[in-house]
N, C-alpha and C positions, 0 to 999 in steps of 0.2 A: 581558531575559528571565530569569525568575528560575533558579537552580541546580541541576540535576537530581544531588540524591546518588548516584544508582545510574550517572546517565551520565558520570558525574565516573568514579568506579569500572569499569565499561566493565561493571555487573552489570546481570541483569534483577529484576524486585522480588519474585522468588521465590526470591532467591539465599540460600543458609542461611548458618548463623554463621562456618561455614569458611570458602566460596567470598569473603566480605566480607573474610574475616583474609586468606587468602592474596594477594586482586589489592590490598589496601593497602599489603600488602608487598612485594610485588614494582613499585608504582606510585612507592612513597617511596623504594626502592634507585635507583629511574632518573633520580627527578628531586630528590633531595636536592640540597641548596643549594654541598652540600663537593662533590660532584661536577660541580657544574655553576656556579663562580665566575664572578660576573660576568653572570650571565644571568636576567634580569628576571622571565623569561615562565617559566622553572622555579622559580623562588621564587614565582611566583603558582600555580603550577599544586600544587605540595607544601602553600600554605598552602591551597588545596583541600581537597586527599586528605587532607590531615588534618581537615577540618571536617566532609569526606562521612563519614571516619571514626567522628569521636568522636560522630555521630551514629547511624547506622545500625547499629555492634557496639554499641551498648548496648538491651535490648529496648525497654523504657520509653520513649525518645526515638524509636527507631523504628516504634513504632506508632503514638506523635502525629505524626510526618512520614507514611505514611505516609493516615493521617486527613485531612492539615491542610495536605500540602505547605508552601510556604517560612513559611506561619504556624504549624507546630508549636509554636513558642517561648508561642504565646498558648494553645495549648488549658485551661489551666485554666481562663484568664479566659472564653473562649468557653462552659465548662461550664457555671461559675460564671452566668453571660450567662441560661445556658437554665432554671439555675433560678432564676434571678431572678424570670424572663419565668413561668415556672411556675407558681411563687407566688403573682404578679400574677392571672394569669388564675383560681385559685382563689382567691383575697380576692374577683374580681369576683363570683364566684361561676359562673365556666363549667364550673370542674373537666374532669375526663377528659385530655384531650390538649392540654399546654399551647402549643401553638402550633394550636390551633380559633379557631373564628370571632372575628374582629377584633382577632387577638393577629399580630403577626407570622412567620411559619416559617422553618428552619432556618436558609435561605439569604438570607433579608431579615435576620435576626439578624447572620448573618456577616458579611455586604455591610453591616450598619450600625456596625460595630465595623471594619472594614478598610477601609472607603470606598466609594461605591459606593450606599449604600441609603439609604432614607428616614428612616431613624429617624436621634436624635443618635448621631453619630462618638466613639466611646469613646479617648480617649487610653493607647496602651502605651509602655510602653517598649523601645529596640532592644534588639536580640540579642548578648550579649559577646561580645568578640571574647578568642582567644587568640595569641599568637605569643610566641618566645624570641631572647635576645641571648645571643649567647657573646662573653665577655671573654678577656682573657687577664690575667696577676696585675696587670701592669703596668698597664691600664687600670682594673683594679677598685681600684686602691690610689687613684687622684684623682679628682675629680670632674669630669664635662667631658658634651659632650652630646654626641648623635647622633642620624639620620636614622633611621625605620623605614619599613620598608613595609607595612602590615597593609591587604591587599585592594586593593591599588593605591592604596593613597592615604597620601604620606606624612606623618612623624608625626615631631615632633621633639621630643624629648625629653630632660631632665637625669639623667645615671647618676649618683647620690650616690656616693663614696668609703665602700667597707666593706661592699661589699652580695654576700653569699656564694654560693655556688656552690648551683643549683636553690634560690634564693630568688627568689619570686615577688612582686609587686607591684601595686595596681592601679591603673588612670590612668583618673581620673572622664573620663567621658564621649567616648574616645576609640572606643566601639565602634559597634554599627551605629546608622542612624537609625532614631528612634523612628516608632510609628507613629500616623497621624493628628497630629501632631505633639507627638506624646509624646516625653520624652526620651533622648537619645540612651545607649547599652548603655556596659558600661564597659570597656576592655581591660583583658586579668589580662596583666605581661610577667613571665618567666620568666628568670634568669639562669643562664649556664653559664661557670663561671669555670674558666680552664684551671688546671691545678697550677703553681705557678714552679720552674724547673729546680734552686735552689740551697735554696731556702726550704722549708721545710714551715709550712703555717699551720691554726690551731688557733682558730678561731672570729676574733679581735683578735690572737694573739701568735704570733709566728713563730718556730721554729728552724731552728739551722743549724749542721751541724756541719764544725770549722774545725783544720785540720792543723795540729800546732804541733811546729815543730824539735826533737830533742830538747834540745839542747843550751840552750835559751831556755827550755823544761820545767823543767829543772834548776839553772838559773844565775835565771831570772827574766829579764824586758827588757819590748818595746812590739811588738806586730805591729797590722799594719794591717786590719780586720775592714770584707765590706762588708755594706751593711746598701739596706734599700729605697729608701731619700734617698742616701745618697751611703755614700763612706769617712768610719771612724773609727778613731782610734788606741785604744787597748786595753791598759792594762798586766799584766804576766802575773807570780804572783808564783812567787817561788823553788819549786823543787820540788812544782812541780804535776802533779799523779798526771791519768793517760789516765784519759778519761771524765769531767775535773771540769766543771761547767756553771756557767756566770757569765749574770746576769740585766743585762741593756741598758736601762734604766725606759725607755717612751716610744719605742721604735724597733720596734714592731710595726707591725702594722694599724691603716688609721683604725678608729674606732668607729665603726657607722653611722649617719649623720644626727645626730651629735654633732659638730660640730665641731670643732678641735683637740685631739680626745680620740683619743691613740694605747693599741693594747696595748702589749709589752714585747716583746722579741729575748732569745731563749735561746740561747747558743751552748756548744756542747759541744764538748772540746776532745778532738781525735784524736791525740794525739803519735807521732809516726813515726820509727820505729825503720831509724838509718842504715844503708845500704846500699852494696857496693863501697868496704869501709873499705881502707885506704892501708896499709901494712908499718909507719907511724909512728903511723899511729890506733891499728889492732891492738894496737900495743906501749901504748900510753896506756892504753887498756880493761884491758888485762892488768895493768897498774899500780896504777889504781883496784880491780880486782877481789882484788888483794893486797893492798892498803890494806884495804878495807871486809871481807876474810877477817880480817884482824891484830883491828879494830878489835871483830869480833863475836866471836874468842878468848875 
């Protein structure tokens, strides 16, 4: 049985632009997917209310649905159809109303474009489908697959490495069936990549900023920095002033749909100023700070 927008919504078809906003929003708070882990029949029910959505708040689509029921999506073609038919019956020379004597009417037009009527079955194509994937950094950083559900029917799919946050993608022919066997619509998928807790990332290249002793600040040595792939060792040279930023080539983000193509790692260094110093530190500091008064004399 085909999908009632308005019973999906729990509206009647005189419902105004408000009453459509407010029960979407109050429909998608209850049956969001984050609220309801794990539950199949709420993840179909939201990928509804979004489609009863993005049809009915917009005028244009809702007064082809509203025309055309579940075949909104063809009404151009259907226009297109009538004046075809139009034309024809003017070339024969009937003129006036083009669906008069020995031309087909409205409803034999439509039934011969949806199935159903006499005349040739005009091939469309399905209706796109939409839905979203949220990652998190660590998934977006490899390539690997996963399961979707788009309308009950799942959909297995390759998430390339490097693919960004609210970037969108399409996958031929994964949406609805065509009709009369026309082919099938195309899903558009949408990514939502979480932020990573250590990382900030900037299209392919990441920062990171990285605490550094002071004492290793000032003398120079190796600390151990991590990075997306694993640990690396790092040499830190003498008298390296807070705030300096050293570049990593290669230890960013993949590129996407480039293969072994990474951005770079920027690491900023925080050097941290000791704390709960000792009666023997104290006296050290107080040393150097005598030295370095003598020496700027």
């Amino acid at each position: 049985m085909p999908t009632d927008y308005y019973q999906v919504l729990g509206l009647a078809r005189t419902a105004t632009a408000d009453e459509i906003k407010k029960a979407y929003r109050k429909l998608a708070r209850k049956h969001h997917p984050d609220l309801n882990p794990n539950n199949t029949d709420a993840k179909k029910k939201f990928q509804e209310i979004n489609e009863a959505n993005e049809v009915l708040s917009d005028p244009l689509s809702r007064k082809k649905y509203d025309q055309y029921g579940e075949q909104w999506k063809h009404a151009e073609q259907f226009e297109k159809a009538k004046r075809e038919q139009g034309s024809r019956q003017q070339a024969s020379g009937q003129g006036g109303n083009p669906f008069g004597a020995g031309g087909m009417d409205e409803e034999d037009l439509f039934s011969s474009m949806f199935g159903g009527g006499r005349g040739r079955q005009v091939k469309f194509r399905g209706q796109d489908y939409q839905t979203e994937l949220r990652l998190d950094a660590e998934a977006a950083y490899t390539t690997h697959k996963q399961t979707l559900n788009v309308n009950g029917k799942p959909i297995r799919i390759t998430v390339p490495a490097g693919v960004e946050n609210e970037q969108s993608i399409r996958i031929p022919g994964q949406g609805g069936p065509g009709v009369n066997g026309g082919p099938n619509g195309d899903l558009y998928l949408t990514f939502f990549v979480a932020p990573h807790p250590r990382f900030k990332r900037v299209g392919k290249d990441l920062f990171l900023m990285q605490d550094l002793e002071l004492p290793t600040a000032m003398l120079g040595g190796e600390i151990t920095v991590e990075t997306m792939d694993g640990k690396v060792k790092l040499k830190v040279a003498p008298e390296t002033q807070n705030g300096t930023k050293v570049k990593l080539k290669g230890k960013g983000f993949p590129v996407y749909k480039q293969q072994g193509q990474f951005g770079d790692l920027y690491v900023t260094y925080n050097v941290k100023l000791p704390t709960g110093l000792s009666d023997r530190e104290q006296e050290l500091f107080r040393e150097l700070a005598a030295i370095r008064n003598t020496a700027s004399a």
